[in-house]
C-alpha positions in Angstrom: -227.9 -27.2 -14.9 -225.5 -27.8 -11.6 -222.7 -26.4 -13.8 -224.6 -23.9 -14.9 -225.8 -23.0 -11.0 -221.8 -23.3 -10.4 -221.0 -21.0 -12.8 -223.6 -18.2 -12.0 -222.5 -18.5 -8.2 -218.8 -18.2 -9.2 -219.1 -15.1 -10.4 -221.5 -14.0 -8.2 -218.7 -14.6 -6.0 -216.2 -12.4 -8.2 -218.4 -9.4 -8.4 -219.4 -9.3 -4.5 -215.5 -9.3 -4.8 -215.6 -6.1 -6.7 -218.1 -4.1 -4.3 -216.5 -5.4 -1.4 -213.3 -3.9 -2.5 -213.5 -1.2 -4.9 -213.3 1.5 -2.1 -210.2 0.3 -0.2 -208.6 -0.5 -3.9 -209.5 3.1 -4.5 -207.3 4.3 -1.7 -204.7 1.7 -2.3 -204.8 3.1 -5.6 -204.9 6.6 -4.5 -201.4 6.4 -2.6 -199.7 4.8 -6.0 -200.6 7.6 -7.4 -199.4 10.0 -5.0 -196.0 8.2 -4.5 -195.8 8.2 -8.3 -196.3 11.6 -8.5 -194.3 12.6 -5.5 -191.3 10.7 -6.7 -191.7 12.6 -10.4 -192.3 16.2 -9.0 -190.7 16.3 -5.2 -187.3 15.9 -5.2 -187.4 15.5 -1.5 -189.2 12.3 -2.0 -187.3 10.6 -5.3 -183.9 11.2 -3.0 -185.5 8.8 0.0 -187.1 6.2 -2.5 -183.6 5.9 -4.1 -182.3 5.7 -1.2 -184.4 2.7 -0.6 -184.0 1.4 -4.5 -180.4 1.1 -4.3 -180.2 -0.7 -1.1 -182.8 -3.1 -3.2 -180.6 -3.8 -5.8 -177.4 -3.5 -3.6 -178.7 -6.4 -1.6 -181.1 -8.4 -4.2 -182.1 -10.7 -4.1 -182.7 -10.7 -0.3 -184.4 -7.4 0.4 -187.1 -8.5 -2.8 -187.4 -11.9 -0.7 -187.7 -10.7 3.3 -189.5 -7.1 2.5 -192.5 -9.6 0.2 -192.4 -12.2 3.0 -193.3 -9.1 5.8 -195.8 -8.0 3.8 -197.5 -11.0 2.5 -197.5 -12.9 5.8 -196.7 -10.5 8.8 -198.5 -7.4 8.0 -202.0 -9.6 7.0 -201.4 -11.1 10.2 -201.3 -8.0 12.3 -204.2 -6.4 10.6 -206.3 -9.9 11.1 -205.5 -9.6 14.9 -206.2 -5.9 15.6 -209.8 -6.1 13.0 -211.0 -9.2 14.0 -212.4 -11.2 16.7 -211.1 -14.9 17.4 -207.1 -15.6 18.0 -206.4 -15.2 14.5 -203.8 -16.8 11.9 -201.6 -19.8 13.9 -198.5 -19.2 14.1 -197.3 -21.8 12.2 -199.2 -20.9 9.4 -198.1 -17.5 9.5 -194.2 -19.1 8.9 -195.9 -21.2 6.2 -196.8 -17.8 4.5 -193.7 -16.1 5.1 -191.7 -18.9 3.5 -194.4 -18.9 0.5 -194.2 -15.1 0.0 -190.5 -14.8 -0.2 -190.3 -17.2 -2.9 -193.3 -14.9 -4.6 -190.7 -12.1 -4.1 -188.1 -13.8 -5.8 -190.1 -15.0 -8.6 -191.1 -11.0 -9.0 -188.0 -9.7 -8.6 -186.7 -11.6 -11.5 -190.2 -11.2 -13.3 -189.9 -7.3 -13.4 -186.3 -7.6 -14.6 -187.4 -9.8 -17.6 -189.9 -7.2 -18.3 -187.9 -4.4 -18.3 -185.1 -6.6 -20.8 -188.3 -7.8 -22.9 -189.9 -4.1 -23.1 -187.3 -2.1 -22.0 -187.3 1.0 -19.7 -189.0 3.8 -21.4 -192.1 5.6 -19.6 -194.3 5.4 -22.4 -197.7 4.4 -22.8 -196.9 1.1 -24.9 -194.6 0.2 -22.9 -196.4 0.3 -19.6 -199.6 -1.6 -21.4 -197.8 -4.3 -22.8 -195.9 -4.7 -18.9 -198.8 -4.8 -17.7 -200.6 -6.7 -20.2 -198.0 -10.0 -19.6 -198.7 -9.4 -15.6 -202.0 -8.9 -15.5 -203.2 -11.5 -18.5 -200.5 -14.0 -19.0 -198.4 -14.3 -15.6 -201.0 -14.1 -13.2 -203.7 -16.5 -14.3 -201.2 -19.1 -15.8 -198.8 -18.9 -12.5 -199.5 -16.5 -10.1 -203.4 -17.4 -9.3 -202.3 -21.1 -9.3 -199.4 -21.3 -6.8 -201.2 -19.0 -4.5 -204.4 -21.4 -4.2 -202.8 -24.4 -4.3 -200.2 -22.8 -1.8 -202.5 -21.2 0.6 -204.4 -24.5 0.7 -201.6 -26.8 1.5 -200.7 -23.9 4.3 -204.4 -24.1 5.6 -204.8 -27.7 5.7 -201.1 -28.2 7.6 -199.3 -29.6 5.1 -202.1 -32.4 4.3 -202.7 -33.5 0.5 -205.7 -35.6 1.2 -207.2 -32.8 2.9 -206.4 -30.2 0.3 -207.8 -33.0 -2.2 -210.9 -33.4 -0.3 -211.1 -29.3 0.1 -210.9 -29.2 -3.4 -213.7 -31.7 -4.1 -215.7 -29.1 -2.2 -215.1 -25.9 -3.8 -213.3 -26.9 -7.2 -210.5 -24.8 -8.5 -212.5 -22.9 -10.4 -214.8 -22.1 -8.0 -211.6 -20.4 -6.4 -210.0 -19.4 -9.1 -212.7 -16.9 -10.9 -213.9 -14.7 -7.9 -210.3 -15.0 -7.2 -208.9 -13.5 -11.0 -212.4 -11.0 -10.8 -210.7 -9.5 -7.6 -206.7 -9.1 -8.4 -207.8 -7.7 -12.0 -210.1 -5.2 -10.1 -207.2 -4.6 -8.0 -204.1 -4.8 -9.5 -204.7 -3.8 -13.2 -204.5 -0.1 -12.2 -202.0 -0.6 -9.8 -199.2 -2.4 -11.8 -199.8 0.2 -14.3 -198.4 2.3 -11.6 -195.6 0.2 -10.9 -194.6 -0.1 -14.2 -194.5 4.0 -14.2 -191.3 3.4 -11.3 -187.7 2.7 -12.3 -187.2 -1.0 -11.9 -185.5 -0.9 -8.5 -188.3 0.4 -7.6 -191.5 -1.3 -8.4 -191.2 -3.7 -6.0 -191.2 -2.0 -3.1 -194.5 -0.1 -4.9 -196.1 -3.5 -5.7 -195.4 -4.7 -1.6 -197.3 -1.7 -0.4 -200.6 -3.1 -2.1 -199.6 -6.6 -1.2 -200.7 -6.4 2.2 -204.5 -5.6 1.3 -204.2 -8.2 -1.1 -203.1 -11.4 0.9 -206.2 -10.2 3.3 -208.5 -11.1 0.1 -206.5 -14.3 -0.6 -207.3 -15.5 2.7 -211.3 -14.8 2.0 -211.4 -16.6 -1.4 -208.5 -19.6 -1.2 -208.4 -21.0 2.1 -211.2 -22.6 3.7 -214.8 -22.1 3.0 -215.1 -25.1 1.1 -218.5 -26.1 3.3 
């Protein structure tokens, strides 16, 4: 019956996730869209981002590494400090996320190239669902969810593996890892579908835009609030 109470908590957790940020994935969503659209039908617009795609590849894989780090570690930051009361993220830990999202960036740098060699580069509806099929069902529960709790965790508890054992003695994985899947499907499902709509050197810089909001909810469901 605990497990059971567990359970039904966990995903309470998962679906407060899902009010709590349906509207903001909405207009997250939203600008995708728009910058999808823009880039197909504004010729202004597809000269800038190519602009930007060709420095990406021109300088990979260092540009996929620094511009994931900004927005996974210094833009969260910033936001947490305007928003919120208190003195916000440490420093230290903000480095400690900045080292931890540029190897993220590297890992999807290299993970959008394999898709685009496994799937290939056609803007087609099969193509885009299996894409985002391997993100979104294989790659992000089996890797992604994983190293971004277990990372996190050893940020938040400076480095400490007794603490991050006790922490998770607390609040098991699971307990972090459900509300934690129920949120990125909510909000990335739609939005690496986008992506995938993007010519490879560009869906990076796409999927960094929506990275920002999406640290913010790491922070709520992986760090602390084991008590």
């Amino acid at each position: 019956m605990k497990n059971t109470g567990h359970l039904r908590e966990t995903f309470r957790l998962g679906a407060g996730a899902i009010r709590k940020n349906l509207l903001p994935a909405c207009v997250l969503w939203a600008i995708a869209l728009a910058l999808v659209m823009a880039y197909y039908y504004h010729s202004g617009t597809r000269e800038k981002l190519d602009i930007v795609g060709r420095l990406k590849e021109e300088w990979s894989p260092w540009v996929a590494m620094i511009s994931t780090a900004v927005f996974g570690s210094l833009v969260p930051a910033v936001v947490q400090r305007i928003f919120t009361k208190g003195p916000g993220t440490p420093p230290r830990r903000v480095a400690g996320y900045f080292i931890f999202w540029a190897i993220i960036g590297l890992e999807v740098e290299y993970f959008y190239r394999f898709q685009n060699w496994m799937f290939g580069a056609e803007l087609n509806f099969t193509t885009v669902a299996w894409k985002t099929f391997v993100d979104e069902f294989i790659w992000v529960p089996f890797l992604a969810i994983p190293q971004t709790i277990f990372g996190y965790l050893l940020i938040e508890k400076d480095g400490s593996i007794p603490e991050c054992r006790a922490a998770l003695k607390r609040r098991p994985y699971l307990r972090r890892a459900i509300p934690l899947m129920i949120a990125n499907w909510v909000v990335w499902i739609p939005t690496v579908s986008l992506v995938y709509l993007f010519p490879l050197p560009l869906q990076l810089p796409l999927m960094n835009i929506v990275l920002g909001m999406w640290c913010l909810l790491v922070m709520f469901f992986s760090l602390d609030g084991d008590d």
